[in-house]
N, C-alpha and C positions, 0 to 999 in steps of 0.2 A: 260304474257298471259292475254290475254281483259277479262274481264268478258262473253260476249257471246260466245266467244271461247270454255271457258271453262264451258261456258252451254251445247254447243253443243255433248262437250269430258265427260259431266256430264252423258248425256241421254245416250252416246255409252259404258261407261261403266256399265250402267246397264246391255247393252245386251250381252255386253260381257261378263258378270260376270252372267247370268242367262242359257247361250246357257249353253246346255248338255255337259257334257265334264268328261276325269277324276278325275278334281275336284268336281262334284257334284257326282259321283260316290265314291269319299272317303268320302265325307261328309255325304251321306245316311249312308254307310258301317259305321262308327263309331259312329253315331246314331242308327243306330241299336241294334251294337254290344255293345257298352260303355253306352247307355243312353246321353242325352243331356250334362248335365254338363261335364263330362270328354272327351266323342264324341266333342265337341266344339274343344279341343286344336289341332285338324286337321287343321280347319279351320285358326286358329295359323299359321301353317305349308303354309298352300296354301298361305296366305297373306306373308308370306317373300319367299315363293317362286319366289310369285308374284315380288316383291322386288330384289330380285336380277336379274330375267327377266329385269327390266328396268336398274339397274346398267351394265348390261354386254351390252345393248343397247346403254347405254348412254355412256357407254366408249369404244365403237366401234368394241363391241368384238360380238356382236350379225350380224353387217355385215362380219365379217371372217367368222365366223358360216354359216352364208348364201351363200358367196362365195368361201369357203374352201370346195371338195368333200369330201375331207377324215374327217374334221372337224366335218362337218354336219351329215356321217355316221356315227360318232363315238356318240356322241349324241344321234341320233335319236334310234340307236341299242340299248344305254345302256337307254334311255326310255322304249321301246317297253318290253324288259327283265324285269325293274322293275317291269311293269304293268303286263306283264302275271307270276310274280312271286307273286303279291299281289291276282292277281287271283287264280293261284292255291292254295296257301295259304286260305282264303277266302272258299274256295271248301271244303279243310280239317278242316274245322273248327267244334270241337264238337256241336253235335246238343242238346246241355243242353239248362237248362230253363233261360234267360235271367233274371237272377236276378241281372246281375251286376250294372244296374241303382240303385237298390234298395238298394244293399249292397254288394260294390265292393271286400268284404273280399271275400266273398262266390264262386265269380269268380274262374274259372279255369285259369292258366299263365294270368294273366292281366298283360295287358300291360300298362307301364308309360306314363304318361304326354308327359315327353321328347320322347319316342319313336313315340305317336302318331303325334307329334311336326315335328321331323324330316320325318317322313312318310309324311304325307304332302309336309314337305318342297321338298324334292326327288321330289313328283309328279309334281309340278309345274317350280322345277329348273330343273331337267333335260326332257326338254321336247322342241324342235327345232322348234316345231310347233306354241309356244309361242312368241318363238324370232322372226322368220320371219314375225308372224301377226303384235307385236309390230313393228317391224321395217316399216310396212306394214300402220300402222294406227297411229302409233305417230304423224312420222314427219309432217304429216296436221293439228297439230295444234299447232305448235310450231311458232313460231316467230323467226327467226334465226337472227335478230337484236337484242335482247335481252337476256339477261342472260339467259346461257341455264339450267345449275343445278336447277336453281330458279323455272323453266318450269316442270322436273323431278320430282322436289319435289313436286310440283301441281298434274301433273299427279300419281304420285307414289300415294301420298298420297288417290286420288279420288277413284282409284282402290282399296286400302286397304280397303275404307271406301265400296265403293257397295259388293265388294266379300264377306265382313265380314258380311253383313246383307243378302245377299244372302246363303251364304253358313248355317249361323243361319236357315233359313229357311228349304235348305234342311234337315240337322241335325234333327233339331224338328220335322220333318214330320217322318221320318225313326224311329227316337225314342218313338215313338206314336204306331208305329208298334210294340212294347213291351210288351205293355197290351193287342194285341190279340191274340199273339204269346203262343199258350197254348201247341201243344205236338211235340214229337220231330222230327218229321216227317215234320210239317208246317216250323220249323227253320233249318232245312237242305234243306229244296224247297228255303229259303229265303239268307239261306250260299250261295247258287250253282248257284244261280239268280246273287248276287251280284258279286261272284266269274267270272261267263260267262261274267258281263254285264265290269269287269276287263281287261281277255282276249280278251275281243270283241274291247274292246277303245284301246291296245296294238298293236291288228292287225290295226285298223284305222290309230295307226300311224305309221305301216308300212310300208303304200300303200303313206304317205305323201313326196313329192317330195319338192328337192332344186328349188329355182324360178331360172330358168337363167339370 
């Protein structure tokens, strides 16, 4: 890949990695919910999400996905369910004082690292909407004369790198949201917020259709 090329796949992944999406919707949610420091291992999550998006691309299983009817329902359905289950979940969430930033002992069921890890990764791996775009916007910058893993590993890597400073962003902003979070009536507006804004991105990718 030329160096302009991948100036060009530089700028596109900012905005790919900025547009609104379920990944900025987990990354506020576990800033909120976790505070920054432990809230961040989402963002973990979205970035090898991200990661196996481009391996099932690059090893041609993202065009079956796209060409396959039953393949791509089965995907898209078992997305849509995660999301409006993280939503509802999110909904029920005790409206205690966010003290888990402060002193995660204190938390009610906290959740692990690894949980918030794999939550992530979920949102991002199982999502059709991702594969079709990639499949959609890769191959324009590829060089199909030249080694292509090499190309993968470029692009892979550039994404890793914008999400992960994008997603820090959302994160920190949500987790800010902590210290005005004072009674328990504003953090159940802010549960049911995050929870809707859940099931809303699930229905979104309901309505999303196979390209022909």
């Amino acid at each position: 890949m030329e160096f302009s090329t991948w100036l060009a796949f530089f700028a596109a992944a900012w905005a790919i990695s900025l547009s609104p999406g379920a990944g900025a919707i987990a990354a506020m949610t576990s800033g909120l919910n976790h505070g920054f420091r432990r809230g961040y291992f989402t963002t973990f999550g979205l970035v090898l999400g991200i990661m196996t998006q481009i391996i099932v691309v690059g090893a041609g299983l993202g065009a079956l996905i796209a060409a396959s009817s039953l393949a791509f329902m089965l995907v898209k359905w078992g997305g849509v369910a995660y999301l409006v289950w993280l939503g509802i979940q999110q909904w029920r969430a005790p409206a205690v004082p966010m003290v888990a930033a402060a002193n995660p002992a204190d938390a009610p069921k906290t959740v692990t690292r690894r949980q918030l890890v794999m939550r992530g990764w979920l949102i991002n791996a199982v999502n059709p909407k991702g594969t079709v775009f990639l499949l959609a916007v890769v191959p324009q910058f590829l060089d199909l004369h030249a080694a292509l893993p090499k190309q993968y590993a470029v692009i892979a890597a550039t994404l890793a790198f914008t999400d992960s400073v994008v997603m820090a962003g959302y994160t920190v902003l949500a987790a800010r949201v902590l210290t005005v979070l004072r009674s328990a009536r504003q953090i159940m507006l802010m549960n049911r917020t995050f929870g809707s804004l859940f099931i809303a991105a699930g229905m979104l990718l309901a309505t999303f259709k196979r390209v022909a």
